[in-house]
C-alpha positions as CSV (number, residue, x, y, z in Angstrom):
1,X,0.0,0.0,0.0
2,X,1.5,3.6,-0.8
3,X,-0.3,6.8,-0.9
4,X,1.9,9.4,-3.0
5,X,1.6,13.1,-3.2
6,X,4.2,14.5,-5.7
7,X,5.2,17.1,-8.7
8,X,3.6,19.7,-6.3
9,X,5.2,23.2,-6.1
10,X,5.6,23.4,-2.4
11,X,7.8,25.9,-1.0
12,X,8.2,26.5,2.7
13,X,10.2,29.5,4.5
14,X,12.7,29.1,7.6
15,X,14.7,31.7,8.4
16,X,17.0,32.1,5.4
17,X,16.1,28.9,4.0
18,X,13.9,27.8,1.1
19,X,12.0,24.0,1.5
20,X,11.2,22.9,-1.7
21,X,8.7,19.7,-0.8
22,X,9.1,17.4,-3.7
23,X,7.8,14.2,-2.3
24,X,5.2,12.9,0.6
25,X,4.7,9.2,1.0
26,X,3.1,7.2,3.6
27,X,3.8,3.7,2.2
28,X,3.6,-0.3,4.2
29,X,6.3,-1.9,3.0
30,X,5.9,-5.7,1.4
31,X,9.3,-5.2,-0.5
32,X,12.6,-4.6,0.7
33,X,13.9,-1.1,-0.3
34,X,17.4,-1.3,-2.7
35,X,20.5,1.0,-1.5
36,X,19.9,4.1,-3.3
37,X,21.0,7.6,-2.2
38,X,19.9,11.6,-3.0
39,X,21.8,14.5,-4.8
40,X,23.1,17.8,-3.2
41,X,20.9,19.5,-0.5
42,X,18.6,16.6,-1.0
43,X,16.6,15.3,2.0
44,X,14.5,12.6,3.4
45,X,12.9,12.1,6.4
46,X,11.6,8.6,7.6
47,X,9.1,8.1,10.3
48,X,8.1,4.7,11.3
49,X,4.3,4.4,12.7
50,X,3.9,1.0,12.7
51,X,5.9,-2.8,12.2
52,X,9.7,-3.9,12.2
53,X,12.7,-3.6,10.2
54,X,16.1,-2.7,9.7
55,X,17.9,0.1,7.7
56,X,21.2,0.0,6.7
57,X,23.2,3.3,6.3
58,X,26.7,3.5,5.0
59,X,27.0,0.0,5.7
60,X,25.9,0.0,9.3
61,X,22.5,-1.5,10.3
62,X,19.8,0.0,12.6
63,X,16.8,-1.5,13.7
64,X,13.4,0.0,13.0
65,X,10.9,-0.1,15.5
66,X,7.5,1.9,15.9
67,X,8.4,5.7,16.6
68,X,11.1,5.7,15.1
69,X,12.7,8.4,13.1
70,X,15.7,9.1,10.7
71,X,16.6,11.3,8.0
72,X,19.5,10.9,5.3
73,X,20.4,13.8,3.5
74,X,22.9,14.2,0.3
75,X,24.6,11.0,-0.8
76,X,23.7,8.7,2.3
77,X,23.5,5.3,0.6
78,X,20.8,3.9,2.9
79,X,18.8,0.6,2.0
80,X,15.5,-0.3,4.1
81,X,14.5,-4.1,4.7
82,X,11.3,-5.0,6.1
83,X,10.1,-7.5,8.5
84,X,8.6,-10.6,7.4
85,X,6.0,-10.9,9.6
86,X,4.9,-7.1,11.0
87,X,6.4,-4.9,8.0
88,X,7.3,-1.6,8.8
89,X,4.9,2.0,7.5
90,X,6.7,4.6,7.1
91,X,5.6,8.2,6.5
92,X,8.3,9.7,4.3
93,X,9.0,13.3,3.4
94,X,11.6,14.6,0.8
95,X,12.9,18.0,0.4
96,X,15.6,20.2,-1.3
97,X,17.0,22.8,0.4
98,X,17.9,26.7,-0.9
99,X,19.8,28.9,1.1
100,X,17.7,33.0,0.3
101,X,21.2,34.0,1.2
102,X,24.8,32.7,0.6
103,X,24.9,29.7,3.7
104,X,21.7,28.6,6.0
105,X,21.8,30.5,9.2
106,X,19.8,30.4,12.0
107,X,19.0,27.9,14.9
108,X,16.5,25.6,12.5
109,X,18.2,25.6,9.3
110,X,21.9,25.3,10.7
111,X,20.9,21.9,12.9
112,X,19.6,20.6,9.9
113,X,22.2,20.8,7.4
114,X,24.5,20.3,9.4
115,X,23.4,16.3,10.2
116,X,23.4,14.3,7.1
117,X,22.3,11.5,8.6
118,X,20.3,11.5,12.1
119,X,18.6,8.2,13.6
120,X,16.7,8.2,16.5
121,X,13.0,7.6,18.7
122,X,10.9,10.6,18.3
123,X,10.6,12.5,20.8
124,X,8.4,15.5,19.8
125,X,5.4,13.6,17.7
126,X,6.2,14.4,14.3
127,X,3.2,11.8,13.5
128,X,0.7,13.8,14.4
129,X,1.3,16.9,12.1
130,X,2.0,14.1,9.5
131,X,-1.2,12.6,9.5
132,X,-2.8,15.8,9.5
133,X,-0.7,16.3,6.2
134,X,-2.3,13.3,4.9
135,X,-5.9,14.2,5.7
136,X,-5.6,18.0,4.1
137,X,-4.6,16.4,1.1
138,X,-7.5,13.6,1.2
139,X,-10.3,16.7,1.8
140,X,-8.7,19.2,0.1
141,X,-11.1,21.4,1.7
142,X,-10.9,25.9,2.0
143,X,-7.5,26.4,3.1
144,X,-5.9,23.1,2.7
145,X,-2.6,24.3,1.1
146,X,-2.1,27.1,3.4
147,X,-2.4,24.4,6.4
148,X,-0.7,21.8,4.3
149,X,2.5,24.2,3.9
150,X,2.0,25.0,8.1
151,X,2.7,21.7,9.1
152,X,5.2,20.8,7.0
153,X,7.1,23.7,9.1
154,X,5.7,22.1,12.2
155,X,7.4,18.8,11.3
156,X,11.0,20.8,10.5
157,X,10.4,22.1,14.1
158,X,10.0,19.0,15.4
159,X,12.9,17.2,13.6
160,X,15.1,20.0,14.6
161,X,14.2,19.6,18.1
162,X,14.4,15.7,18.3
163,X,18.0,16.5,16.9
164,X,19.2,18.1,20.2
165,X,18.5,17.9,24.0
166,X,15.4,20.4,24.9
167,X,16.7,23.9,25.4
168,X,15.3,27.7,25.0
169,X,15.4,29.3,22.1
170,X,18.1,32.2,21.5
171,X,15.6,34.1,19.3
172,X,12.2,35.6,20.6
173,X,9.4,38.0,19.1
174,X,10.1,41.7,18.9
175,X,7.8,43.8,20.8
176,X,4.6,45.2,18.4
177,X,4.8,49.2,17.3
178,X,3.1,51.8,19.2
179,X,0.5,51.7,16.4
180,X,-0.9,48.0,16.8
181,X,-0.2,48.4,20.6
182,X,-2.8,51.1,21.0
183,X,-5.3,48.8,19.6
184,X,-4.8,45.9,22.3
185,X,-4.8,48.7,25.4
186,X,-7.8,50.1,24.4
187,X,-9.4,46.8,23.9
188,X,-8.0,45.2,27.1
189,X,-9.0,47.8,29.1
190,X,-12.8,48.3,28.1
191,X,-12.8,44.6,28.5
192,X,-11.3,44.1,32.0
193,X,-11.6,47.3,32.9
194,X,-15.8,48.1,33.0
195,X,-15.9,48.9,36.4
196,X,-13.6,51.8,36.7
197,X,-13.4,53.1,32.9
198,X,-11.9,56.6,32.5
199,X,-10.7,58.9,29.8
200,X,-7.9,59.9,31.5
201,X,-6.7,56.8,32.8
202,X,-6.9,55.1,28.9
203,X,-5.0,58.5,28.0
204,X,-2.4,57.9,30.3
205,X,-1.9,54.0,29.2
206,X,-2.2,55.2,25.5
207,X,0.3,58.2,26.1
208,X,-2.0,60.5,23.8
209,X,-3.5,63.6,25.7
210,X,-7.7,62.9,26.2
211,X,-8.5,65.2,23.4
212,X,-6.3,62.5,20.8
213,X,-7.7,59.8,22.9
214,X,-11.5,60.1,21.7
215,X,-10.0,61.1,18.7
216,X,-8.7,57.9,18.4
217,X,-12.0,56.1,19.7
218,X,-13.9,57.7,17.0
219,X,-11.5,56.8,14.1
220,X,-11.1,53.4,14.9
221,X,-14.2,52.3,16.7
222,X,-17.1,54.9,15.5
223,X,-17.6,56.1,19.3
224,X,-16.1,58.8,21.9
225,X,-15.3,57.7,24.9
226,X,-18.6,58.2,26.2
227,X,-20.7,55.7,23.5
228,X,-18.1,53.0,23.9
229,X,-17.6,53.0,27.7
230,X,-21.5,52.7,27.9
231,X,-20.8,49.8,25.2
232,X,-18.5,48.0,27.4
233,X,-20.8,48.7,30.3
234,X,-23.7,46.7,28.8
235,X,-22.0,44.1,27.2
236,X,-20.7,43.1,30.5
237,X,-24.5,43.5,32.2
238,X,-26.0,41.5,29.5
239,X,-23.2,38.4,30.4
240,X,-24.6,38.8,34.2
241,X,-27.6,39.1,33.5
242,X,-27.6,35.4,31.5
243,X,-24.6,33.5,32.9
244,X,-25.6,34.3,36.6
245,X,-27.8,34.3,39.5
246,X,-26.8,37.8,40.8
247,X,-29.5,40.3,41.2
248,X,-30.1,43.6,39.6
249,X,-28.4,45.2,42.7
250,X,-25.4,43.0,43.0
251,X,-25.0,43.8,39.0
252,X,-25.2,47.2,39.3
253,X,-22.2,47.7,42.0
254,X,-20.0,44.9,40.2
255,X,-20.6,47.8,36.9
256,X,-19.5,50.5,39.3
257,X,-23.1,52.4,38.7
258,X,-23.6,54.3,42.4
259,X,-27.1,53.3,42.3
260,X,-29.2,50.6,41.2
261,X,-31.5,53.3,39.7
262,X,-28.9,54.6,37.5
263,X,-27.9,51.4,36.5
264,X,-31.8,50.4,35.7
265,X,-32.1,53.9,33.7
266,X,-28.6,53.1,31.6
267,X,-29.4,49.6,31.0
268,X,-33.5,50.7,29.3
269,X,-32.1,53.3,27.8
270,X,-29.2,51.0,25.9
271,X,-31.5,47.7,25.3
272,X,-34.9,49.3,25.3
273,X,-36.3,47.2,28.2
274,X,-35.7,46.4,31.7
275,X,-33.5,44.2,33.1
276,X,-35.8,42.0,33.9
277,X,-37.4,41.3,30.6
278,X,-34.1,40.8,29.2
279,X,-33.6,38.2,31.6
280,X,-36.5,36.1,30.5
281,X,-35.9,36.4,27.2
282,X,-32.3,35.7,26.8
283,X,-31.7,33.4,29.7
């Protein structure tokens, strides 16, 4: 049995380094597999999900057992023999690699050319983004090469990391720009924020003066400050109001209203009815 997905134009990014993805297999072997090797910056990776075997590399055997993995990269004569009786599958990926500049740099790229041949029990399950692979391409529903090119990266990842003993990355995100930052403030703090929501206080965190604060608001959202704290206000009642068993009262001082009657008045005036008919309708 062999499933084959091939003479796709597959082409994954990681850090400097171009994946072109020429081959994905998922094959149960009934054959034994001749000594045969690939060209320069050539590629395979071999994991075994299921039955016995043996592979021989350079001249060296190594037994196959379920969860195992190995990769042979440019000109590693390797040959694969299966068991008789429980014959190995093996889920099989084969890429070239291009360097986008002169030699692969970076943590990913820099572990992975520089083992030619790697043998070992996975550690990290690479099966599981492999099946996954296998299933995109069987629906090939909305989306599928997008997710398809996704976890081929999740399975470098996970080779990469199987190659070496866990440790933390070198490399981490950059902070966002003051621009997309703004957004998340503001949005954070009418969310968490309800009860004590001032202009002021979402100047300060923004570090815009009031008047370019509901400036802001009304650019980006369609409100002052005003008509989306009042927004944040009721979206919160409504929650309590159908999640809970707290009372009008206990609602109106978790808001931060001073009074229940102001709370009543705000909540009419923003649903057009009373809290109590809301209640029995959306509870």
């Amino acid at each position: 049995m062999r499933t084959l997905y091939t003479d796709m134009n597959i082409r994954i990014q990681i850090e400097n380094t171009e994946l072109s993805v020429l081959n994905i297999a998922f094959e149960r072997f009934s054959r034994h597999m001749p000594r045969h090797s690939h060209g320069p910056n050539s590629y395979e990776v071999h994991y075994i999900s299921h039955g016995y075997g043996t592979v021989i590399v350079a001249g060296s055997p190594f037994r196959i057992t379920p969860g195992t993995l190995y990769v042979t990269g440019p000109h590693v004569e390797h040959e694969q023999i299966p068991d008789t009786e429980n014959p190995m599958s093996e889920y099989c990926l084969y890429f070239k690699v291009s360097a986008i500049l002169p030699e692969p740099t970076g943590p990913l790229t820099s572990l992975l050319t520089a083992a030619p041949f790697w043998f070992g029990q996975d550690t990290q399950d690479i099966h599981s983004p492999l099946r996954m692979i296998f299933s995109e391409f069987s629906g090939r529903h909305t989306g599928y090469m997008t997710h398809v090119e996704a976890l081929l990266m999740q399975c470098i990842v996970k080779l990469a990391r199987n190659y070496e003993k866990p440790k933390k990355s070198e490399n981490h995100f950059g902070p966002s720009n003051l621009s997309d930052r703004k957004y998340i403030i503001t949005e954070e703090y009418f969310l968490y924020e309800y009860q004590t929501l001032s202009l002021k206080t979402l100047a300060d965190k923004l570090g815009l003066s009031v008047r370019q604060t509901n400036r802001f608001l009304k650019e980006c959202y369609g409100m002052n400050f005003q008509q989306k704290r009042a927004q944040a206000k009721m979206s919160a009642a409504s929650v309590l109001l159908t999640d809970g068993e707290l009372s009008a009262t206990d609602i109106a001082a978790e808001l931060g209203y001073s009074s229940l009657e102001h709370f009543l008045a705000a909540f009419k005036r923003y649903y057009g009815m009373s809290t109590r008919e809301y209640r029995r309708i959306y509870k």
